[in-house]
Residue, then its C-alpha position, 0 to 999 in steps of 0.5 A: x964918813x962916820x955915820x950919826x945915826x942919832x942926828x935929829x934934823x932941824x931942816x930949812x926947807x925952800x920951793x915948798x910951794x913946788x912939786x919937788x919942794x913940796x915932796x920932801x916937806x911932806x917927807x921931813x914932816x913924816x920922818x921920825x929922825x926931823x924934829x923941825x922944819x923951817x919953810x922959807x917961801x913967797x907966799x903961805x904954802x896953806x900947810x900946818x903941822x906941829x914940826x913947822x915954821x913959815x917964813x914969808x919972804x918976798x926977796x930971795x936975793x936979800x935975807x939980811x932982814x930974816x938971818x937971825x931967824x935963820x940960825x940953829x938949824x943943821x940942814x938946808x934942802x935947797x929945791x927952788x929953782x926956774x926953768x930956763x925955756x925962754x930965759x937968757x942966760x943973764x936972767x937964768x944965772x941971776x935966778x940960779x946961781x946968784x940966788x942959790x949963792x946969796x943964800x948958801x952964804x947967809x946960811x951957812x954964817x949962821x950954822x957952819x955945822x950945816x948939810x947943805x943939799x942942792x937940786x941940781x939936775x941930769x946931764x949938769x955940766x961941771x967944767x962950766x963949758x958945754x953948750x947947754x947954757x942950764x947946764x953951765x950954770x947949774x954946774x957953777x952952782x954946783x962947783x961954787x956951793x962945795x967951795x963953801x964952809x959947809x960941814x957937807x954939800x950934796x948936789x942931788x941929780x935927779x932924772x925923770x921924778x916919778x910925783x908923790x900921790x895926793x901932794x897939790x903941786x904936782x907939775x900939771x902935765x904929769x898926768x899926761x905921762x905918768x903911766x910912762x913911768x914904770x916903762x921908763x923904770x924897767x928899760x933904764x932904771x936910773x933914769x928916773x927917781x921917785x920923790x920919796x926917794x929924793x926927800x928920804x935920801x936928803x933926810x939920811x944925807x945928814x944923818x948918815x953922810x955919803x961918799x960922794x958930793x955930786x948924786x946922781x939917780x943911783x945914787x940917790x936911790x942907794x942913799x934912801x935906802x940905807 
C-alpha cells in the first residue's frame, strides 16, 4: 500500500468518555499530522481544544438527525464498546454489532474516502462460530465492517492495555494490577499493548496504511512505530 505521508487527518472520534476512547483522543489532540477532531458522545466529555468538535448524541442507533455533520472527515476511530459479563447475547449483539453497523454505514455514505478503525479485541472469532458468544459477535463485527466501501478497514486487537498516565478515565481496577505490566511485557511482549501505541498506530493507519486488516498486539506495535 502506497504510503501518503502528507495526509492531514480529519478524524471522527467515538468512546471518548472511556479509557480507551479517551487515549487516542489525547493522541489525535498531540499529533501534528491531525488537524481535527470530531467526538461523537452521550455526555460533554468536559474537554476543549482548538483541534475539537463535540457532538452530543443520545442515540447511537439513529444518527439521521446529525449525518450531515458527520460529512468531510477521512477517519473514524471506533473505540465505544460494552463488556459482555452479564449480557445475553441478543443485547451484546444489539450494543456491538448493530451499533457499530449502524454507524459504519451513516459514515461511510457521508465520506466513502474514509479509514475506518475498529477495536476490536484478542482471541475475536472470525468464523462466527466458536463458543465464546463476544467473540462471535466482535468477529461478525469485524468480518461485516471489511464488507464496506471504506477506502480501508482496520480491526485493531489489542490484548492486555497498559493506561495513559494522567488521562481521567482509566478503568478504576487498573491500579491494582498496573505494576504487572512490565512482568507481563518481558515474558510475553505481544500480550500487552500501551494506549499510545493503540492511538498513534490508528493516526498512521491513515496516513501510511497497513498490509493487514485484522491488527493484532504485534501488529499495532509495528504500525506506531513507522
Amino acid at each position: 500500500m502506497s504510503k501518503q505521508t502528507a495526509t492531514k487527518v480529519r478524524a471522527i472520534v467515538t468512546g471518548a468518555t472511556g479509557m480507551v476512547g479517551e487515549g487516542v483522543l489525547h493522541e489525535c489532540l498531540l499529533h501534528d499530522n491531525v488537524e481535527e477532531v470530531l467526538i461523537i458522545n452521550r455526555k460533554p466529555s468536559g474537554i476543549q481544544h482548538p483541534k475539537l468538535k463535540e457532538i452530543i448524541h443520545k442515540d447511537f442507533q439513529d444518527f439521521s438527525s446529525i449525518e450531515k455533520q458527520l460529512k468531510g472527515y477521512n477517519a473514524c476511530f471506533f473505540c465505544l464498546g460494552v463488556s459482555s459479563v452479564g449480557m445475553k447475547e441478543d443485547e451484546y449483539y444489539k450494543l456491538t454489532y448493530a451499533l457499530t453497523l449502524h454507524v459504519a454505514n451513516t459514515l461511510v455514505k457521508q465520506n466513502p474516502d474514509m479509514t475506518f478503525c475498529y477495536v476490536s479485541g484478542a482471541s475475536t472469532d472470525t468464523t462466527e462460530k466458536g463458543r465464546m458468544m463476544w467473540a462471535r459477535v466482535k468477529g461478525k463485527t469485524e468480518n461485516d465492517l471489511m464488507k464496506l466501501p471504506f477506502k480501508q478497514v482496520y480491526n485493531f486487537r489489542p490484548g492486555a492495555i497498559e493506561a495513559t498516565k494522567g488521562l481521567k478515565n482509566v478503568l478504576s481496577y487498573y491500579k491494582y494490577f498496573s505494576w504487572l505490566f512490565p512482568i507481563i511485557r518481558l515474558f510475553s511482549p505481544n500480550s500487552v499493548v500501551k494506549l499510545k501505541e493503540i492511538g498513534v498506530a490508528m493516526i498512521n493507519s491513515v496516513t501510511k496504511g497497513y498490509e493487514k486488516q485484522i491488527l493484532e498486539v504485534s501488529d499495532i506495535k509495528k504500525l506506531a512505530a513507522r
